[in-house]
PDB file of N, CA, C and O in Angstrom, chain B, residues numbered from 101:
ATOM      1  N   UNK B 101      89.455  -6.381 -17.804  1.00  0.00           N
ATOM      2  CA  UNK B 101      88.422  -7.385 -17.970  1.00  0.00           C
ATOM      3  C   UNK B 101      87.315  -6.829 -18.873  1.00  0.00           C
ATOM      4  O   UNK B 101      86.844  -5.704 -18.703  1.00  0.00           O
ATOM      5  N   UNK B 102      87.003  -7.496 -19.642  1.00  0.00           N
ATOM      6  CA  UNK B 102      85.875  -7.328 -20.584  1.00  0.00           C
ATOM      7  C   UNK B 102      84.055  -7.438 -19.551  1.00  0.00           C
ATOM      8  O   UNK B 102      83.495  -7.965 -18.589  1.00  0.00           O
ATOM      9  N   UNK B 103      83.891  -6.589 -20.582  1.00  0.00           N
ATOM     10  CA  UNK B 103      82.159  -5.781 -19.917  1.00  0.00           C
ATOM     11  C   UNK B 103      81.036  -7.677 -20.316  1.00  0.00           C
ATOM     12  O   UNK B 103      80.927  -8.430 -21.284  1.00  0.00           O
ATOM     13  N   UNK B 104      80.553  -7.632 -19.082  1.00  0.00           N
ATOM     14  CA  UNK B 104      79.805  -8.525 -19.286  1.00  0.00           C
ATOM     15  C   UNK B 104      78.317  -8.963 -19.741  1.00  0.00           C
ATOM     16  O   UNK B 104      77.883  -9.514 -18.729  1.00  0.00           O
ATOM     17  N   UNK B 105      77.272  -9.013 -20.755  1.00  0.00           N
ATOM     18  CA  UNK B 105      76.368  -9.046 -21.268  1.00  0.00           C
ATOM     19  C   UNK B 105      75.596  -9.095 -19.627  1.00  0.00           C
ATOM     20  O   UNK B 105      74.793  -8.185 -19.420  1.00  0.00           O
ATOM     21  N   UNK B 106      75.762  -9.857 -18.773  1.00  0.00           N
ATOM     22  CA  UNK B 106      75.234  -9.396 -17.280  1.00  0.00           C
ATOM     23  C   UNK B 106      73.456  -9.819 -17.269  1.00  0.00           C
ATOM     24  O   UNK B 106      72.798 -10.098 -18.271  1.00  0.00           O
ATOM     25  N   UNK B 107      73.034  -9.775 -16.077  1.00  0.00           N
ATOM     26  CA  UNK B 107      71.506 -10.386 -16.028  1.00  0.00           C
ATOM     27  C   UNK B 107      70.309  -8.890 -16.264  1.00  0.00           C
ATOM     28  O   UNK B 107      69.100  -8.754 -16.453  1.00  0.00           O
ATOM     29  N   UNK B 108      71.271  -8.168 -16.144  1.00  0.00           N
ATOM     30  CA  UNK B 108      70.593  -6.692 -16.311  1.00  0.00           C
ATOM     31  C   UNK B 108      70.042  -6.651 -17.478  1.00  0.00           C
ATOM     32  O   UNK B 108      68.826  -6.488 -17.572  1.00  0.00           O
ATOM     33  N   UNK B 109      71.009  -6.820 -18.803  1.00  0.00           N
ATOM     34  CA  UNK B 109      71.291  -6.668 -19.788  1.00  0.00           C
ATOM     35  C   UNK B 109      70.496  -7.692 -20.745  1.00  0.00           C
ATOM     36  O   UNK B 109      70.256  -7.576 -21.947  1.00  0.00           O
ATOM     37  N   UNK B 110      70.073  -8.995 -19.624  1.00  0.00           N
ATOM     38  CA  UNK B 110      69.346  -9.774 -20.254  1.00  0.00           C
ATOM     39  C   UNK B 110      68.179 -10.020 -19.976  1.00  0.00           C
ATOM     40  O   UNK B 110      67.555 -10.893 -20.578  1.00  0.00           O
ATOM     41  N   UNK B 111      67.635  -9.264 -18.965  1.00  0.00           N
ATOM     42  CA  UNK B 111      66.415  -9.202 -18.565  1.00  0.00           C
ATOM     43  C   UNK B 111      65.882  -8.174 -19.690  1.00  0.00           C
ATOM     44  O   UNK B 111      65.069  -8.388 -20.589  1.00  0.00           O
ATOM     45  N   UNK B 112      66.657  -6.872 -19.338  1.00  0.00           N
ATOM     46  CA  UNK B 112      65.775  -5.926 -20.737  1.00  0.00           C
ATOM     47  C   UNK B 112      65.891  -6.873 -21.847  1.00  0.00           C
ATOM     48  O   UNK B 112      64.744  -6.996 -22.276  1.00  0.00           O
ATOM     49  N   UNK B 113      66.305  -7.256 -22.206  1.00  0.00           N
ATOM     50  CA  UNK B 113      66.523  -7.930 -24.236  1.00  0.00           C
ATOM     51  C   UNK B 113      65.087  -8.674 -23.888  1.00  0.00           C
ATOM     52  O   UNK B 113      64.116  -8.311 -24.552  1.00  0.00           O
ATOM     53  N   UNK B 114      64.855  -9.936 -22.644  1.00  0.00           N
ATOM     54  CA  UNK B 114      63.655 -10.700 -22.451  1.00  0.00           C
ATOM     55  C   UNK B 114      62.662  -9.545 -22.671  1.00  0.00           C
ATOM     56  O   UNK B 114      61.912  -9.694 -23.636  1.00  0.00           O
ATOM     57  N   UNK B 115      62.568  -8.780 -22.179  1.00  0.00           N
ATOM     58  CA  UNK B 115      61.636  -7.560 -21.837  1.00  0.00           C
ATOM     59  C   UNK B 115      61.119  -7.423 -23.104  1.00  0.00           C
ATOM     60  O   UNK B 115      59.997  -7.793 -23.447  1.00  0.00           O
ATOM     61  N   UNK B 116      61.966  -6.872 -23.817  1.00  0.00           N
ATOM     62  CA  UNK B 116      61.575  -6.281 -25.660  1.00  0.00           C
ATOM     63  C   UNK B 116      61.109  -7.576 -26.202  1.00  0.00           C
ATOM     64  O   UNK B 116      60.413  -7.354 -27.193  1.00  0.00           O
ATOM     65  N   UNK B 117      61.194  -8.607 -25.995  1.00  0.00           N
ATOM     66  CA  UNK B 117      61.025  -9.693 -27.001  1.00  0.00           C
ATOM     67  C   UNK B 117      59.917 -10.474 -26.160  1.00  0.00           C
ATOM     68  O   UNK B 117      59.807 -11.589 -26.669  1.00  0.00           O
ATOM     69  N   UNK B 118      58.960 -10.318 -24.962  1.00  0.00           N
ATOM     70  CA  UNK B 118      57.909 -10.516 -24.386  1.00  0.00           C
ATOM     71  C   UNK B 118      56.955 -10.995 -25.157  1.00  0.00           C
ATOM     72  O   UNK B 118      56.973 -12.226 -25.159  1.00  0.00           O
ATOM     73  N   UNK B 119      56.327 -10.644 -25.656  1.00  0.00           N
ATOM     74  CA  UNK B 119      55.205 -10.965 -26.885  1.00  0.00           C
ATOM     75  C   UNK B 119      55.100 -11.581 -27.815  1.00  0.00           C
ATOM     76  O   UNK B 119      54.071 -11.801 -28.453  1.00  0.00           O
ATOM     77  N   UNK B 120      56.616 -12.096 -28.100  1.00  0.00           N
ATOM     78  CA  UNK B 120      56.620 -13.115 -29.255  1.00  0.00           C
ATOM     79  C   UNK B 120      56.755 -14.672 -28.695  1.00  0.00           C
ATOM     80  O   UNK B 120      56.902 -14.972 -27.510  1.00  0.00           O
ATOM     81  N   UNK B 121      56.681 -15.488 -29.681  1.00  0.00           N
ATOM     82  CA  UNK B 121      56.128 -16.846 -29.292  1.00  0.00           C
ATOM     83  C   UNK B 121      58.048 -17.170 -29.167  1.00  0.00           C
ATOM     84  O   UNK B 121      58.987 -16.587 -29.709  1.00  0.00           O
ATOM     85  N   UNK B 122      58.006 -18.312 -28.234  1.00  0.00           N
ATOM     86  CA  UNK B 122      59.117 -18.305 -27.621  1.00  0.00           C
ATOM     87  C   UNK B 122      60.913 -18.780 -28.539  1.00  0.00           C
ATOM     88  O   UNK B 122      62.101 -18.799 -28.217  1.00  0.00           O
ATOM     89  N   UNK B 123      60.202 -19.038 -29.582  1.00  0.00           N
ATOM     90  CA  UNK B 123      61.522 -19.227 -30.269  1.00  0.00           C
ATOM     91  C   UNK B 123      62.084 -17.934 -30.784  1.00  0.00           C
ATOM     92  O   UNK B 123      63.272 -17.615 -30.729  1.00  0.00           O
ATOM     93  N   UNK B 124      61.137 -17.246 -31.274  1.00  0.00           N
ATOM     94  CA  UNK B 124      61.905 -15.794 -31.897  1.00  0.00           C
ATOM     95  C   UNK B 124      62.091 -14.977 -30.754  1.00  0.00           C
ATOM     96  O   UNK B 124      62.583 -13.898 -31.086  1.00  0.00           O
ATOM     97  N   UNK B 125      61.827 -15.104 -29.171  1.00  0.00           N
ATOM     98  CA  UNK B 125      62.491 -14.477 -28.364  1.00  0.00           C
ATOM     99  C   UNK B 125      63.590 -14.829 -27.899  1.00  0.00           C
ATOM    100  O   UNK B 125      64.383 -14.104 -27.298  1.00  0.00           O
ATOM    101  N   UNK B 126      63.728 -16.176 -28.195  1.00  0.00           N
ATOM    102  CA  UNK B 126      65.091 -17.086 -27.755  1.00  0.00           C
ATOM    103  C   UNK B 126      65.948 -16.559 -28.742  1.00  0.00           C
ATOM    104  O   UNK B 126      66.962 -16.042 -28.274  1.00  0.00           O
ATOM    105  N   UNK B 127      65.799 -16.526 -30.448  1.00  0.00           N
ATOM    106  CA  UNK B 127      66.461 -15.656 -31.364  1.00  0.00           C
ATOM    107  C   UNK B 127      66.989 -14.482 -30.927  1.00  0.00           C
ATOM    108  O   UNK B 127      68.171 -14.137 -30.936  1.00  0.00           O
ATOM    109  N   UNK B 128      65.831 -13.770 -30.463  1.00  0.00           N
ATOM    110  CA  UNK B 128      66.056 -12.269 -30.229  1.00  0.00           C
ATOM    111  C   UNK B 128      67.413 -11.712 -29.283  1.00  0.00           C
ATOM    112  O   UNK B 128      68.175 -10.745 -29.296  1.00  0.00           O
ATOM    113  N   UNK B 129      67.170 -13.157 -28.330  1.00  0.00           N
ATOM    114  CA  UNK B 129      68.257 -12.969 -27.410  1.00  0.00           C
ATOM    115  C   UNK B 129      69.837 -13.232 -27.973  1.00  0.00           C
ATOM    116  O   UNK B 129      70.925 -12.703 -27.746  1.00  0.00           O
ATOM    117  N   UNK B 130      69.493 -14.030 -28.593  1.00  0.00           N
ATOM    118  CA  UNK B 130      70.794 -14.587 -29.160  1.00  0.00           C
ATOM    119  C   UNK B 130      71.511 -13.535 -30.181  1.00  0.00           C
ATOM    120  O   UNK B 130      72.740 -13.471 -30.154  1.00  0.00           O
ATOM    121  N   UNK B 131      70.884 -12.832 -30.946  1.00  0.00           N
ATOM    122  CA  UNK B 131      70.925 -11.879 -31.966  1.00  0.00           C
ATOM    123  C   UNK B 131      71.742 -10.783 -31.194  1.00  0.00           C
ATOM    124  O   UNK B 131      72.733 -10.188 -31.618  1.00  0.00           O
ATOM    125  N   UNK B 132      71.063 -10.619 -29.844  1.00  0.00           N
ATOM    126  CA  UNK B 132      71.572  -9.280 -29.321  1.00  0.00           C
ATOM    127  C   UNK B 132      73.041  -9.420 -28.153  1.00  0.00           C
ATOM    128  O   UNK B 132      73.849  -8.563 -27.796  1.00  0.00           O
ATOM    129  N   UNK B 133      72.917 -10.844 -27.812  1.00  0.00           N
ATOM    130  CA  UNK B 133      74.049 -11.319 -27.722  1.00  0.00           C
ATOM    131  C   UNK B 133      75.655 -11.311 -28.779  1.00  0.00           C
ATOM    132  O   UNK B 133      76.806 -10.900 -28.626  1.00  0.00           O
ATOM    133  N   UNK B 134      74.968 -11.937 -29.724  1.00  0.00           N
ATOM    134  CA  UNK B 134      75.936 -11.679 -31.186  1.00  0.00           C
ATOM    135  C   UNK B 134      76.324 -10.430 -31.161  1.00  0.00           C
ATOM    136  O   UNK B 134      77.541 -10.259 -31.089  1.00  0.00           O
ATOM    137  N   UNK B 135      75.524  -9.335 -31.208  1.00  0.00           N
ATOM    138  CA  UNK B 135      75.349  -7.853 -31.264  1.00  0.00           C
ATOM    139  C   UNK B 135      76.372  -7.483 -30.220  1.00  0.00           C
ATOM    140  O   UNK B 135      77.457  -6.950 -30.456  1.00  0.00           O
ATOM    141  N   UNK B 136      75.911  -7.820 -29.061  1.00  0.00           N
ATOM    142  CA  UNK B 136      77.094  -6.966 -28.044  1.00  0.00           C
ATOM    143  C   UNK B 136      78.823  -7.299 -28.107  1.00  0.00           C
ATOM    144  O   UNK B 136      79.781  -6.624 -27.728  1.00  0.00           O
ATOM    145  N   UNK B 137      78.707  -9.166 -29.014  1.00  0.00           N
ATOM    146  CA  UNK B 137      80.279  -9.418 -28.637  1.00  0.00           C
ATOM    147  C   UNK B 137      80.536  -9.141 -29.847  1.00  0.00           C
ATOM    148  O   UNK B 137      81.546  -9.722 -30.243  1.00  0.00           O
ATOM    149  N   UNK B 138      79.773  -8.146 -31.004  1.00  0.00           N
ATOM    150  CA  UNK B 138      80.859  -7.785 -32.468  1.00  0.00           C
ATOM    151  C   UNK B 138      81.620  -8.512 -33.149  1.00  0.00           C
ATOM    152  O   UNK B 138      82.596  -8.159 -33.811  1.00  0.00           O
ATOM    153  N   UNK B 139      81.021  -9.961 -32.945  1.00  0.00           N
ATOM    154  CA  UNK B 139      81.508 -10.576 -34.060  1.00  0.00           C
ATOM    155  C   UNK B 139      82.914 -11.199 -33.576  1.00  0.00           C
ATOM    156  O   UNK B 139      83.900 -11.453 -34.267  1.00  0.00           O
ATOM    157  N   UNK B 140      82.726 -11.371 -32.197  1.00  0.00           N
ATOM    158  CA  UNK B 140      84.241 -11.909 -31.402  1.00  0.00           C
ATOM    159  C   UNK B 140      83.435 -13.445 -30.962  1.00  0.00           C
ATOM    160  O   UNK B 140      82.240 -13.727 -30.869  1.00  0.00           O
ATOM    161  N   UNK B 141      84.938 -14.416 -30.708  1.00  0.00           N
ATOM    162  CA  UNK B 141      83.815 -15.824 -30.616  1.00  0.00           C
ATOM    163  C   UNK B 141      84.146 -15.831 -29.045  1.00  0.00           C
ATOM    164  O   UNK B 141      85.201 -15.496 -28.506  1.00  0.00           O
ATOM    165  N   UNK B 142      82.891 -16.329 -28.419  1.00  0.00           N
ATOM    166  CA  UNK B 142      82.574 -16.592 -27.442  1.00  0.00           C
ATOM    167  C   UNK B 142      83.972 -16.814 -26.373  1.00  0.00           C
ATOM    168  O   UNK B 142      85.047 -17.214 -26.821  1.00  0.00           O
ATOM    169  N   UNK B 143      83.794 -16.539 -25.148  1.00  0.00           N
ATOM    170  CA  UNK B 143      85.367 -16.842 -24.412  1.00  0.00           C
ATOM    171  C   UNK B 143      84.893 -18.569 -24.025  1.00  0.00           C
ATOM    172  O   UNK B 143      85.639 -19.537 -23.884  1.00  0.00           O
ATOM    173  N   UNK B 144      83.321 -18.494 -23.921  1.00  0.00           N
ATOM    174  CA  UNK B 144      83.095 -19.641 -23.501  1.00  0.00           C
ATOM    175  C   UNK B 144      81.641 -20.173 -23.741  1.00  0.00           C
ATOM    176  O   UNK B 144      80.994 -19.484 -24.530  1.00  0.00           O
ATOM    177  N   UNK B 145      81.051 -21.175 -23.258  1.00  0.00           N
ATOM    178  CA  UNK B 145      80.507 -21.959 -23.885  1.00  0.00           C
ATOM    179  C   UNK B 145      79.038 -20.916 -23.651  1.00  0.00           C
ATOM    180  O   UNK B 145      79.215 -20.048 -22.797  1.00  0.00           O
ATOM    181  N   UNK B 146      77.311 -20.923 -24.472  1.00  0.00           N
ATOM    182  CA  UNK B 146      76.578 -20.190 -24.431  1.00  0.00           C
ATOM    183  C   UNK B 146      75.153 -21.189 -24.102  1.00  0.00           C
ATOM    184  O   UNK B 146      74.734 -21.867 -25.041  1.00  0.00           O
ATOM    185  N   UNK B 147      74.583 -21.243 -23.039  1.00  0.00           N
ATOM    186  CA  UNK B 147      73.446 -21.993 -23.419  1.00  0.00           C
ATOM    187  C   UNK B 147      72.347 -21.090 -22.761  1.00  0.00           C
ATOM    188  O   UNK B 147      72.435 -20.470 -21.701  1.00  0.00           O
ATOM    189  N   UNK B 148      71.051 -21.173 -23.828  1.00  0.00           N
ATOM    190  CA  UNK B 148      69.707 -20.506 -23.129  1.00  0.00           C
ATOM    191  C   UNK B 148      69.190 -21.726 -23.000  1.00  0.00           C
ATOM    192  O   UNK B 148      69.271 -22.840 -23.517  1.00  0.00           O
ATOM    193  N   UNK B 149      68.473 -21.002 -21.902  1.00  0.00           N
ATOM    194  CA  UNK B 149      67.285 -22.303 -21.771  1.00  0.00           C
ATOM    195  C   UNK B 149      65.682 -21.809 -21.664  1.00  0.00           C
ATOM    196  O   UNK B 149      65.543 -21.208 -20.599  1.00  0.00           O
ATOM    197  N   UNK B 150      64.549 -21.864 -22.352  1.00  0.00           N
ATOM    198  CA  UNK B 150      63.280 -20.853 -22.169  1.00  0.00           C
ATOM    199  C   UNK B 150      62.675 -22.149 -22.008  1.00  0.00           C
ATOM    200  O   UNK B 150      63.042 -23.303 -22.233  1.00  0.00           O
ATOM    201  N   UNK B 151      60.986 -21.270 -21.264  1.00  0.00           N
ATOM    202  CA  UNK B 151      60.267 -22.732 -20.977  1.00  0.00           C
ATOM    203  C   UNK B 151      59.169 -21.280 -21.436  1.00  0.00           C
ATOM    204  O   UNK B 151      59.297 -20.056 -21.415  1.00  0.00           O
ATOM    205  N   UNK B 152      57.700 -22.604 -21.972  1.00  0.00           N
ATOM    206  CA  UNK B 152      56.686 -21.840 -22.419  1.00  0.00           C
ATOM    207  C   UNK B 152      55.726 -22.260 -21.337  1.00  0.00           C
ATOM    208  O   UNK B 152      55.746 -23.386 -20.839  1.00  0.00           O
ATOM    209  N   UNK B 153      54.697 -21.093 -20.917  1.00  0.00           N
ATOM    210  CA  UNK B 153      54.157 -21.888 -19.650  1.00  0.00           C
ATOM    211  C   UNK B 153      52.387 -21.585 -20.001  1.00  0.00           C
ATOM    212  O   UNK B 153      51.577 -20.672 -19.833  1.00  0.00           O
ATOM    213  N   UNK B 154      52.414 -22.964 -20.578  1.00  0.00           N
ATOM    214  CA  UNK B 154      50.924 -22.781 -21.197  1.00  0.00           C
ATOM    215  C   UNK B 154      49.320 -23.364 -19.833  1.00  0.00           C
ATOM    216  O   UNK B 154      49.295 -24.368 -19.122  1.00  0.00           O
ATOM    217  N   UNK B 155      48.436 -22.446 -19.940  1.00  0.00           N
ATOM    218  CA  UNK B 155      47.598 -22.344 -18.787  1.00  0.00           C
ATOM    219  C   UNK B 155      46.495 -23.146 -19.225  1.00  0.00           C
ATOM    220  O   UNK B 155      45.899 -22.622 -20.167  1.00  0.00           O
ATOM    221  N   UNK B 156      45.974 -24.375 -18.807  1.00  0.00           N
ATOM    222  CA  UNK B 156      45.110 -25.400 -18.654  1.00  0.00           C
ATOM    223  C   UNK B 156      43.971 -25.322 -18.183  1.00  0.00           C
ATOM    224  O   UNK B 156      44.096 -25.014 -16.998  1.00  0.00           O
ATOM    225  N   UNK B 157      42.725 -25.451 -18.500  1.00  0.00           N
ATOM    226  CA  UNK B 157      41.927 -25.358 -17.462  1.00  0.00           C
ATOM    227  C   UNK B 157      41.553 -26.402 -17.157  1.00  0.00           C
ATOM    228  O   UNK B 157      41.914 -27.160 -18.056  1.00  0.00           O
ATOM    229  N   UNK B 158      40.876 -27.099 -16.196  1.00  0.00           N
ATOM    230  CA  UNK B 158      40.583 -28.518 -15.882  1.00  0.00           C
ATOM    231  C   UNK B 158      38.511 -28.316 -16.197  1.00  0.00           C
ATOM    232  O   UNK B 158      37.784 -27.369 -15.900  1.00  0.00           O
ATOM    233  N   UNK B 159      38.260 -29.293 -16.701  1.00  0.00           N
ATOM    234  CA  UNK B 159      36.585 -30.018 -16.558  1.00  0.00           C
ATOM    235  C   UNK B 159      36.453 -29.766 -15.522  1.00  0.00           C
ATOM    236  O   UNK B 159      37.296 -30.081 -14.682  1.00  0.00           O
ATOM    237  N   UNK B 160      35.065 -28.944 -15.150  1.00  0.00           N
ATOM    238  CA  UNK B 160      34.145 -28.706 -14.838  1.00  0.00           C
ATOM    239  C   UNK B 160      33.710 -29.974 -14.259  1.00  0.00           C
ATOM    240  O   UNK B 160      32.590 -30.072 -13.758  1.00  0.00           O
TER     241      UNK B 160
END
């Protein structure tokens, strides 16, 4: 059985890519995804999903 990119594996990648605004971390992930399967196509289907969680303040 083939080694699995795993939640381990995708928590660090989130980790490194923290600071950027959320599409080029969604990239980042995807990039390093590409990266681990070498250019082999997917066994199966790939979806991310990111949410940006912007902080509001309410009137006084």
């Amino acid at each position: 059985m083939a080694d699995a990119f795993g939640v381990g594996r995708l928590s660090d990648v989130v980790r490194q890519h923290m600071g950027l605004p959320l599409a080029q971390l969604m990239q980042g992930v995807f990039t390093e995804i590409e990266r681990f399967t070498v250019g082999r196509a997917f066994p199966d289907d790939v979806c991310l999903v990111g949410m940006e969680i912007v902080r509001t303040e309410t009137p006084a």
